[in-house]
Biopython code that builds the backbone (N, CA, C, O; Angstrom):
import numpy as np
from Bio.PDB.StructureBuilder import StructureBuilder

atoms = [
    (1, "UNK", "N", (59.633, 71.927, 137.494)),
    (1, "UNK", "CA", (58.672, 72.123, 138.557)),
    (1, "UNK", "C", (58.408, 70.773, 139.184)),
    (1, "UNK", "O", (58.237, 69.783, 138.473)),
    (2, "UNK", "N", (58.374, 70.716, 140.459)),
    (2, "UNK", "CA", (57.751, 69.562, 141.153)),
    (2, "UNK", "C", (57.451, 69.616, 142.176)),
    (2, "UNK", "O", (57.805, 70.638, 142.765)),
    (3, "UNK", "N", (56.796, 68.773, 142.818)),
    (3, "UNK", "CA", (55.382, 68.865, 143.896)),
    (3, "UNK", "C", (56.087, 67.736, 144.735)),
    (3, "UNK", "O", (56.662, 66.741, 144.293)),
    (4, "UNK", "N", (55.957, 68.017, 145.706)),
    (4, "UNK", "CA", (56.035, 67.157, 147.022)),
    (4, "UNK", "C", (54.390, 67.177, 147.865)),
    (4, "UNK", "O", (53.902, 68.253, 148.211)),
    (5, "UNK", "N", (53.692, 65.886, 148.107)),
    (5, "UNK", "CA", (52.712, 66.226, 148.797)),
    (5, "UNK", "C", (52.615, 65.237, 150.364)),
    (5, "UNK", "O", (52.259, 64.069, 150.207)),
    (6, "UNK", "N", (52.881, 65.636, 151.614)),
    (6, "UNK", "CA", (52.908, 65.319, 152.759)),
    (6, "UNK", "C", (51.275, 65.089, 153.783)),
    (6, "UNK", "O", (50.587, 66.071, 154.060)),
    (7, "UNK", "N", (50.965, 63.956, 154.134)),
    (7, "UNK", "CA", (49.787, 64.142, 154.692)),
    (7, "UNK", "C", (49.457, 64.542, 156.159)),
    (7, "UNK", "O", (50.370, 64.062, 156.831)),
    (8, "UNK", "N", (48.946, 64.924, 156.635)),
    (8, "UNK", "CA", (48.776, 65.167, 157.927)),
    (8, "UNK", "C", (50.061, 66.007, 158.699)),
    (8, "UNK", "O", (49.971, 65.807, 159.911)),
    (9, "UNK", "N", (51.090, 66.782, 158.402)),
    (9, "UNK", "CA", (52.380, 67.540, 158.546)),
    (9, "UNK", "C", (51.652, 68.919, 158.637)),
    (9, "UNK", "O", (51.014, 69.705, 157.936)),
    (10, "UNK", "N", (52.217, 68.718, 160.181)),
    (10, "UNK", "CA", (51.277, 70.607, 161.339)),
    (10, "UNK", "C", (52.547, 70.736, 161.646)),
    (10, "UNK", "O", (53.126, 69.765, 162.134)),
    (11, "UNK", "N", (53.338, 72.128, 161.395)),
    (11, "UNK", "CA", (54.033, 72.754, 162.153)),
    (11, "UNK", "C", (53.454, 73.734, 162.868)),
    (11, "UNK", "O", (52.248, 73.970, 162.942)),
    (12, "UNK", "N", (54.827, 74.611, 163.681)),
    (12, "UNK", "CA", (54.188, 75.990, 164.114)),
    (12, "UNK", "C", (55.086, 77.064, 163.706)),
    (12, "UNK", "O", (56.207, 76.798, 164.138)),
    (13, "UNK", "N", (55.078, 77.994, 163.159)),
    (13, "UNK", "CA", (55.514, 79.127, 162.818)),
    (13, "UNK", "C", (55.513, 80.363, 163.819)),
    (13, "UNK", "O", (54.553, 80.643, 164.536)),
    (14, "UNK", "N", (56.528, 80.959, 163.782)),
    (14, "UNK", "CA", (56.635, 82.225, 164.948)),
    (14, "UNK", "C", (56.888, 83.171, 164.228)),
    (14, "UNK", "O", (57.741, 83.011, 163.355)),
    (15, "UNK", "N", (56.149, 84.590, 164.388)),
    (15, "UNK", "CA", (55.807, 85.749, 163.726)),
    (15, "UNK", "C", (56.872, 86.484, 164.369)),
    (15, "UNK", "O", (57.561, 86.112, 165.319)),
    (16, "UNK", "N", (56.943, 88.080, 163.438)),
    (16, "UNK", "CA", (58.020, 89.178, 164.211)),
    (16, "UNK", "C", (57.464, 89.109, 165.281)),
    (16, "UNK", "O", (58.356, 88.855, 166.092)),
    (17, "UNK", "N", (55.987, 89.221, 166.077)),
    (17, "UNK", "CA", (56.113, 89.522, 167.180)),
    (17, "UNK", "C", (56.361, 88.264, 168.257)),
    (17, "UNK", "O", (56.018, 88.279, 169.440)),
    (18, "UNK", "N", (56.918, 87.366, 167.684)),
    (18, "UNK", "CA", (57.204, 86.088, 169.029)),
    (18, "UNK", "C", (55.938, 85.409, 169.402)),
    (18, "UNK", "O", (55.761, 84.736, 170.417)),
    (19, "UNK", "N", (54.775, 85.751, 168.132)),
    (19, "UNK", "CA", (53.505, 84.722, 168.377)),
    (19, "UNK", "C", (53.572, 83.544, 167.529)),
    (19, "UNK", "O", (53.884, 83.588, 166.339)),
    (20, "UNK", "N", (53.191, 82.204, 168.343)),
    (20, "UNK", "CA", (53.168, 80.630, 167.150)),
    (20, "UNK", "C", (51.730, 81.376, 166.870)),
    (20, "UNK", "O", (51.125, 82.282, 167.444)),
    (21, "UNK", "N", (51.328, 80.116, 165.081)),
    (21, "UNK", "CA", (50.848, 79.747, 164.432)),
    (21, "UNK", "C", (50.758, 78.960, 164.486)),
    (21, "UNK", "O", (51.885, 78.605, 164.831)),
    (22, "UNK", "N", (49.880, 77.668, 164.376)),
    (22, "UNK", "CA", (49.693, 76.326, 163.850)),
    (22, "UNK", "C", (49.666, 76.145, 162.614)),
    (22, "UNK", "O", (49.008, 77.149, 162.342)),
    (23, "UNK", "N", (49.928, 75.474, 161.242)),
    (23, "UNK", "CA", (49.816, 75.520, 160.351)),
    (23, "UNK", "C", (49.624, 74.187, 160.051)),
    (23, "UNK", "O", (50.041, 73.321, 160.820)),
    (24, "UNK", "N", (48.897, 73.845, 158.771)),
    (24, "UNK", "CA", (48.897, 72.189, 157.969)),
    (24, "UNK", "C", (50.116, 72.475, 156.818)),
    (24, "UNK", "O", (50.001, 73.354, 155.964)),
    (25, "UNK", "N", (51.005, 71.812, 156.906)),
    (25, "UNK", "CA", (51.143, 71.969, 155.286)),
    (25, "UNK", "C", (50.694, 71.215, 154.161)),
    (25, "UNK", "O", (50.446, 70.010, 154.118)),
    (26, "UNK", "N", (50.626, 71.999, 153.330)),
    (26, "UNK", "CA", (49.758, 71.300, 151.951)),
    (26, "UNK", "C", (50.743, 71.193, 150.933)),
    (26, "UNK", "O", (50.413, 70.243, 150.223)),
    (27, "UNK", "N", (51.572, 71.600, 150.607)),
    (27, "UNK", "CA", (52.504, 71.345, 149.253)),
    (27, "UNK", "C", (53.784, 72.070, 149.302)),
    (27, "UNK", "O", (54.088, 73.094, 149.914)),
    (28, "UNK", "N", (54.373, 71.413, 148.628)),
    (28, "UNK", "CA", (55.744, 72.217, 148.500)),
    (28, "UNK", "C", (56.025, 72.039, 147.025)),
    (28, "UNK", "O", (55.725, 70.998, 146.441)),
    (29, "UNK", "N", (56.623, 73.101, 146.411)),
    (29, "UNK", "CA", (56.728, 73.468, 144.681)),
    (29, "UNK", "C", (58.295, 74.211, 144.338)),
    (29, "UNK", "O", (58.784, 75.103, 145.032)),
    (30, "UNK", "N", (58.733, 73.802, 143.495)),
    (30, "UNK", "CA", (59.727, 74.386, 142.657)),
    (30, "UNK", "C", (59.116, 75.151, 141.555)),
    (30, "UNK", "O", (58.275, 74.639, 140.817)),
    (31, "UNK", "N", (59.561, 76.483, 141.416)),
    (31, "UNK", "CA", (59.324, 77.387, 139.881)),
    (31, "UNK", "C", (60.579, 78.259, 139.644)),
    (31, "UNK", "O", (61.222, 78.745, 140.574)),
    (32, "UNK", "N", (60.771, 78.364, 138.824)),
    (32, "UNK", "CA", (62.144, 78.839, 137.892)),
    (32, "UNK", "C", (63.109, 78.922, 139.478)),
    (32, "UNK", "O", (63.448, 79.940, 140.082)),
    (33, "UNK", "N", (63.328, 77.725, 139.777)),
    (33, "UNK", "CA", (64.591, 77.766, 140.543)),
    (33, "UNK", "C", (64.758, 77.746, 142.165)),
    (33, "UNK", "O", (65.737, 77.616, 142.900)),
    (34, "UNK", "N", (63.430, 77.924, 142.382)),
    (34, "UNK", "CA", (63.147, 78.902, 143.606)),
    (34, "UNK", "C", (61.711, 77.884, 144.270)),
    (34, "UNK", "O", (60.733, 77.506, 143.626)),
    (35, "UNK", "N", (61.995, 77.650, 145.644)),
    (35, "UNK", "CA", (60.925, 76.766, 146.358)),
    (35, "UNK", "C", (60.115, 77.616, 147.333)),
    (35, "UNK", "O", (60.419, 78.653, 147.922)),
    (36, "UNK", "N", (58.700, 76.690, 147.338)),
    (36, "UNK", "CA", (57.732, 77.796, 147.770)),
    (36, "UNK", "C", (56.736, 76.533, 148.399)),
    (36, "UNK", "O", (56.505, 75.455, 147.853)),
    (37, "UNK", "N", (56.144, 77.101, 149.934)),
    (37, "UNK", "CA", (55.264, 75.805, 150.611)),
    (37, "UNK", "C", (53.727, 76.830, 150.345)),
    (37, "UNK", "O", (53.465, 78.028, 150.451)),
    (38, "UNK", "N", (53.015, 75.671, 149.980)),
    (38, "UNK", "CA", (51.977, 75.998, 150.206)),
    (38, "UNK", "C", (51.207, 75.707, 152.062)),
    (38, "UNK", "O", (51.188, 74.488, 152.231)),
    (39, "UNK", "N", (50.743, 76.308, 153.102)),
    (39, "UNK", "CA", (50.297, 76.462, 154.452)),
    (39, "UNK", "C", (49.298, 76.850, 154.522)),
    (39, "UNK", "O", (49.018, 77.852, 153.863)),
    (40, "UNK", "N", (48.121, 76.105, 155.520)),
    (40, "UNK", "CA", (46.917, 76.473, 156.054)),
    (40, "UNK", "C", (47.194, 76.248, 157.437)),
    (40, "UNK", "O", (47.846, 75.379, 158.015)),
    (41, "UNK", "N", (46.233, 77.711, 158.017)),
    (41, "UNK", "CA", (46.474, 77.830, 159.127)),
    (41, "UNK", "C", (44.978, 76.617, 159.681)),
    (41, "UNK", "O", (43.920, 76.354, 159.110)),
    (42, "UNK", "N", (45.659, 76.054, 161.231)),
    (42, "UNK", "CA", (44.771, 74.981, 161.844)),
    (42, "UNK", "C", (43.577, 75.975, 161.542)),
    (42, "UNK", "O", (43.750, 77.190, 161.445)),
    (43, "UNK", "N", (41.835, 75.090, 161.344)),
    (43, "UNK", "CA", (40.870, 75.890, 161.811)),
    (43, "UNK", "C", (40.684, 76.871, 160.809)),
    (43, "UNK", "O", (39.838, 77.696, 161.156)),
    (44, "UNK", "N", (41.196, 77.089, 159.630)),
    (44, "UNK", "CA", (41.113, 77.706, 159.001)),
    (44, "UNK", "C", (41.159, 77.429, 157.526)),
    (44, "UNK", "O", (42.078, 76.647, 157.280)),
    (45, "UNK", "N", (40.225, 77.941, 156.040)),
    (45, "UNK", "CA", (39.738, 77.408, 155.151)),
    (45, "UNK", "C", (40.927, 77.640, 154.425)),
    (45, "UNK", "O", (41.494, 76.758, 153.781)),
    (46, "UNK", "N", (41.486, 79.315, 154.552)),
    (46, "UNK", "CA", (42.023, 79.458, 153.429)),
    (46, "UNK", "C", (43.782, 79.301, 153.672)),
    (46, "UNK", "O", (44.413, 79.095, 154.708)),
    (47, "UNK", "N", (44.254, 79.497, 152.217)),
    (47, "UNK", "CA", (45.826, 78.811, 152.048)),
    (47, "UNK", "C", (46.901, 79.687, 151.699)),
    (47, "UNK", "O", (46.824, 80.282, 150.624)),
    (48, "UNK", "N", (47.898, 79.859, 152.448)),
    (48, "UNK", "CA", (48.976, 81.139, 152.188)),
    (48, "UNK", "C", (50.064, 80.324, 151.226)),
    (48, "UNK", "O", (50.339, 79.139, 151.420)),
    (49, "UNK", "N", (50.526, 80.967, 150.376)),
    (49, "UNK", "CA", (51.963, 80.421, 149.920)),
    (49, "UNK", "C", (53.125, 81.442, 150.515)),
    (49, "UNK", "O", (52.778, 82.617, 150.636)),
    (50, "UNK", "N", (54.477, 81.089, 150.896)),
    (50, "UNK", "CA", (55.768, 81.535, 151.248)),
    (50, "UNK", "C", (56.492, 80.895, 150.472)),
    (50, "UNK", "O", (56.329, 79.736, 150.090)),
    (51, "UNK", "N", (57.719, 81.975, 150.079)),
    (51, "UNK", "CA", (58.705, 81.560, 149.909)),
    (51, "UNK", "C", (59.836, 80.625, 151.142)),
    (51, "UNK", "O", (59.766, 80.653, 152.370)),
    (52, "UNK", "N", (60.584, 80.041, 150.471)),
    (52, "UNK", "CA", (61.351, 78.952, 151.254)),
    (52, "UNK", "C", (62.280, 79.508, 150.902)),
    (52, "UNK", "O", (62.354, 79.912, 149.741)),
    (53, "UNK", "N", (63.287, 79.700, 151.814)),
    (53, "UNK", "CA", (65.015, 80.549, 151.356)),
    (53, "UNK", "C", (65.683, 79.957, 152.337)),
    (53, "UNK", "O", (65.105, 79.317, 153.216)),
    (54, "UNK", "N", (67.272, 80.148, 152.270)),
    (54, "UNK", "CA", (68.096, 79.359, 153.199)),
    (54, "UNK", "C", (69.201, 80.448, 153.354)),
    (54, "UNK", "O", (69.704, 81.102, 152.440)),
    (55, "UNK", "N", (69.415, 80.501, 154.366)),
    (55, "UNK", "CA", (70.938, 81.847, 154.622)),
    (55, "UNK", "C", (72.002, 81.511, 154.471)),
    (55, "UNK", "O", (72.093, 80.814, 153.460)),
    (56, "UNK", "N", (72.963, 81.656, 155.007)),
    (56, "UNK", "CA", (73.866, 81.026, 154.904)),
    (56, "UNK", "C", (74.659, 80.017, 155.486)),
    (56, "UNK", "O", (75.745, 79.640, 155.048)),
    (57, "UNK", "N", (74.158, 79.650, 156.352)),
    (57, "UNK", "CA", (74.289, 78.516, 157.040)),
    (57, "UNK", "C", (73.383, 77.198, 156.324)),
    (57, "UNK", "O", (73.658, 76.031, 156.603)),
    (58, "UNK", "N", (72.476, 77.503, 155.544)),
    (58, "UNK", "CA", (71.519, 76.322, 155.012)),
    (58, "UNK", "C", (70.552, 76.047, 155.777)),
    (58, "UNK", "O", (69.777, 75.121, 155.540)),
    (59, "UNK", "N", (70.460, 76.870, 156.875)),
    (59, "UNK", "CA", (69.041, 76.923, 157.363)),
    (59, "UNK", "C", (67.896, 77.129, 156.736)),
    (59, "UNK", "O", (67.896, 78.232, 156.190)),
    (60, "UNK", "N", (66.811, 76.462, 156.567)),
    (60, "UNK", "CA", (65.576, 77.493, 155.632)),
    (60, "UNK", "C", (64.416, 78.529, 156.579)),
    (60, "UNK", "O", (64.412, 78.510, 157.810)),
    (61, "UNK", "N", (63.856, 79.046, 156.090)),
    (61, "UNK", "CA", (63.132, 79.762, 156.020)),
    (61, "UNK", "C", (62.124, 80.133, 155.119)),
    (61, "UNK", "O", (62.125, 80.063, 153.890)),
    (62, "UNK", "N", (61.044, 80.642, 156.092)),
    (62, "UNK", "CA", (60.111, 81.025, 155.295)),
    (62, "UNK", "C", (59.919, 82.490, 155.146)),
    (62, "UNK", "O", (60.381, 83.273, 155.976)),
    (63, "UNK", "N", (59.095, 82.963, 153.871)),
    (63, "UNK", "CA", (59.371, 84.502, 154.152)),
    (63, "UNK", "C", (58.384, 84.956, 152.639)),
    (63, "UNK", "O", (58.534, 84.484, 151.511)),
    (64, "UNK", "N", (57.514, 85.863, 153.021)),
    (64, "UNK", "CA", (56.553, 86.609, 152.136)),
    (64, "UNK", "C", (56.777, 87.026, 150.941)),
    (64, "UNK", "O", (57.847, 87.601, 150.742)),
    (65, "UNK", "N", (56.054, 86.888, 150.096)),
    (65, "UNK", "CA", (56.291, 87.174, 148.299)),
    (65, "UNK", "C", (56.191, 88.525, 148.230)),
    (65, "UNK", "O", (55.509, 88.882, 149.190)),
    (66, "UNK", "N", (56.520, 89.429, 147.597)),
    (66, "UNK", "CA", (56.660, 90.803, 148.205)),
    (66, "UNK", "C", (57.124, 91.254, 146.379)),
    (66, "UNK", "O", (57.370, 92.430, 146.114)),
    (67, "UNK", "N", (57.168, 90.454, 145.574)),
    (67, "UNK", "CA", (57.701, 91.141, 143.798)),
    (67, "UNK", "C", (56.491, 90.691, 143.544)),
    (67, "UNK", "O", (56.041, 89.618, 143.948)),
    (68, "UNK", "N", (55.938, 91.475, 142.883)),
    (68, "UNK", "CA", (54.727, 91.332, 141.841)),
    (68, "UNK", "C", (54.877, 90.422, 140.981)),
    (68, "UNK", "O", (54.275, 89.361, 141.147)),
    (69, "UNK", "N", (55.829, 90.636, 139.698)),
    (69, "UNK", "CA", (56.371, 89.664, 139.522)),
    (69, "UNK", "C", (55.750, 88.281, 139.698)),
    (69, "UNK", "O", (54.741, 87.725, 139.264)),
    (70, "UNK", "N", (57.020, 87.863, 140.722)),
    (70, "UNK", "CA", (57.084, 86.546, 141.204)),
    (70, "UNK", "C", (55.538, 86.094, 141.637)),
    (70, "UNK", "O", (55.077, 84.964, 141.473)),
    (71, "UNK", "N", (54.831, 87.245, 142.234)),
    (71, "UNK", "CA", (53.562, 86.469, 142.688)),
    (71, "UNK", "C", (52.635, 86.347, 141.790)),
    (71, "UNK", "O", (51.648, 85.707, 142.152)),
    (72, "UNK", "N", (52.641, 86.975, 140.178)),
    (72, "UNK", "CA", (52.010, 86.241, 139.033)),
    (72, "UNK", "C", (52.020, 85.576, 138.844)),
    (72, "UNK", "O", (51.032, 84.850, 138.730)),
    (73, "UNK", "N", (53.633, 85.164, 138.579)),
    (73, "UNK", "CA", (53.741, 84.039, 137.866)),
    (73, "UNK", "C", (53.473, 82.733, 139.233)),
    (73, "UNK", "O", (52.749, 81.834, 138.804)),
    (74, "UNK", "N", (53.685, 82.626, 139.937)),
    (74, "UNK", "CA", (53.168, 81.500, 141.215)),
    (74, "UNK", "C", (51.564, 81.294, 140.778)),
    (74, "UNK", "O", (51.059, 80.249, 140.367)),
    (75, "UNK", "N", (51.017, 82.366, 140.946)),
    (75, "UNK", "CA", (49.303, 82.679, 140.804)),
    (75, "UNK", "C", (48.391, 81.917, 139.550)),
    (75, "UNK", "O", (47.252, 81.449, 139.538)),
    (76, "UNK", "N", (49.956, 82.085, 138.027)),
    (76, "UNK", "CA", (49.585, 81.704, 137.298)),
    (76, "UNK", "C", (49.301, 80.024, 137.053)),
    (76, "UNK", "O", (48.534, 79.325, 136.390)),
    (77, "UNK", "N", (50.355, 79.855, 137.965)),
    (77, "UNK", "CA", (50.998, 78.043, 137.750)),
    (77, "UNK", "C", (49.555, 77.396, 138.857)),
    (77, "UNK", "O", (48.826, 76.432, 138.621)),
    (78, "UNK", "N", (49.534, 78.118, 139.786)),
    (78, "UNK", "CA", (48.158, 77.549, 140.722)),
    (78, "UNK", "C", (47.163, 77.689, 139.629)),
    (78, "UNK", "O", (46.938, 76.559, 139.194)),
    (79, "UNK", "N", (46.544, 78.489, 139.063)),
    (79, "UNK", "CA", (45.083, 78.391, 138.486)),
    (79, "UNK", "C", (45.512, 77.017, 137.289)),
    (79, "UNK", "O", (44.703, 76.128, 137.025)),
    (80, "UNK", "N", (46.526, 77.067, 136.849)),
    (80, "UNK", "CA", (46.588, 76.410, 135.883)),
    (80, "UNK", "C", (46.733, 74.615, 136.886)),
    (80, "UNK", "O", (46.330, 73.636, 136.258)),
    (81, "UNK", "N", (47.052, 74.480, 137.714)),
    (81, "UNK", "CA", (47.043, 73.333, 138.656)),
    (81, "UNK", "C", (45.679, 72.952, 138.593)),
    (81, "UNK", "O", (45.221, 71.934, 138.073)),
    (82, "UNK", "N", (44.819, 74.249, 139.416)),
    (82, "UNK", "CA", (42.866, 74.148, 139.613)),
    (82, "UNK", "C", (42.677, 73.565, 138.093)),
    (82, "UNK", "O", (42.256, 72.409, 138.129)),
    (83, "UNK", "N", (42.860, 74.018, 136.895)),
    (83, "UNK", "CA", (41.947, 74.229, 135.625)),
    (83, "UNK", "C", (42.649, 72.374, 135.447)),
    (83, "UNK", "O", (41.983, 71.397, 135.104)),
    (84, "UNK", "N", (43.558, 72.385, 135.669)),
    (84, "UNK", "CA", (43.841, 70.661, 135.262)),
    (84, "UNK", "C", (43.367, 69.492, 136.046)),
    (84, "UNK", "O", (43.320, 68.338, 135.620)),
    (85, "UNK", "N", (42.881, 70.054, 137.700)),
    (85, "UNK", "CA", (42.500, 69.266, 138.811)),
    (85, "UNK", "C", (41.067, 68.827, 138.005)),
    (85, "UNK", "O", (40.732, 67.646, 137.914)),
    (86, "UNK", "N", (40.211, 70.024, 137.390)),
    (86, "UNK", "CA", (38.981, 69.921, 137.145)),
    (86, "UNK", "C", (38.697, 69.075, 135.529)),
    (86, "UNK", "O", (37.561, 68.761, 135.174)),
    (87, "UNK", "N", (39.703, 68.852, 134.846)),
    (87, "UNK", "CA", (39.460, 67.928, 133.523)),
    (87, "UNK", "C", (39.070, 66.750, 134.113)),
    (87, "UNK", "O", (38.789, 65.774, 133.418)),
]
sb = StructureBuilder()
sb.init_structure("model")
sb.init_model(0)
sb.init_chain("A")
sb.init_seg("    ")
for serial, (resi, resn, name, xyz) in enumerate(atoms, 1):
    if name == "N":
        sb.init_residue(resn, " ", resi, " ")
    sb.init_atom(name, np.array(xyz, "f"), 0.0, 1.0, " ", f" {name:<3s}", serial, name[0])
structure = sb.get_structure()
């Protein structure tokens, strides 16, 4: 697992329907294999995680956690991040 942390890094993101987003990013993480950004939208408190994937060209992308699964165990590794921020 490892953490990349970037300061002040705003992209914009474009939705299915062809609308931007502003976003901050806040972190980027490796877990069993697989990379994932943590994003806050401008103006806004709270924080989405996406998956990061690449096609076949090696383009990346971002794209919604959608296995139960997978979004435990992410869920789990964050609280356990909070519970160590706070020692």
């Amino acid at each position: 697992m490892t953490f990349e942390r970037e300061e002040d890094v705003q992209l914009v993101l474009e939705d299915e329907e062809g609308q931007e987003h502003e976003f901050i990013f806040i972190d980027r993480f490796e877990l069993d294999d697989e990379e994932y950004v943590i994003l806050q939208p401008v103006g806004e408190d709270e924080q989405y995680i996406f998956k990061l994937s690449r096609d076949e060209d090696g383009e990346e992308y971002l794209s919604e956690i959608e296995d139960e699964e997978e979004w435990e165990r992410i869920a789990d590794l964050c609280r356990e991040l909070i519970l160590n921020e706070d020692l």
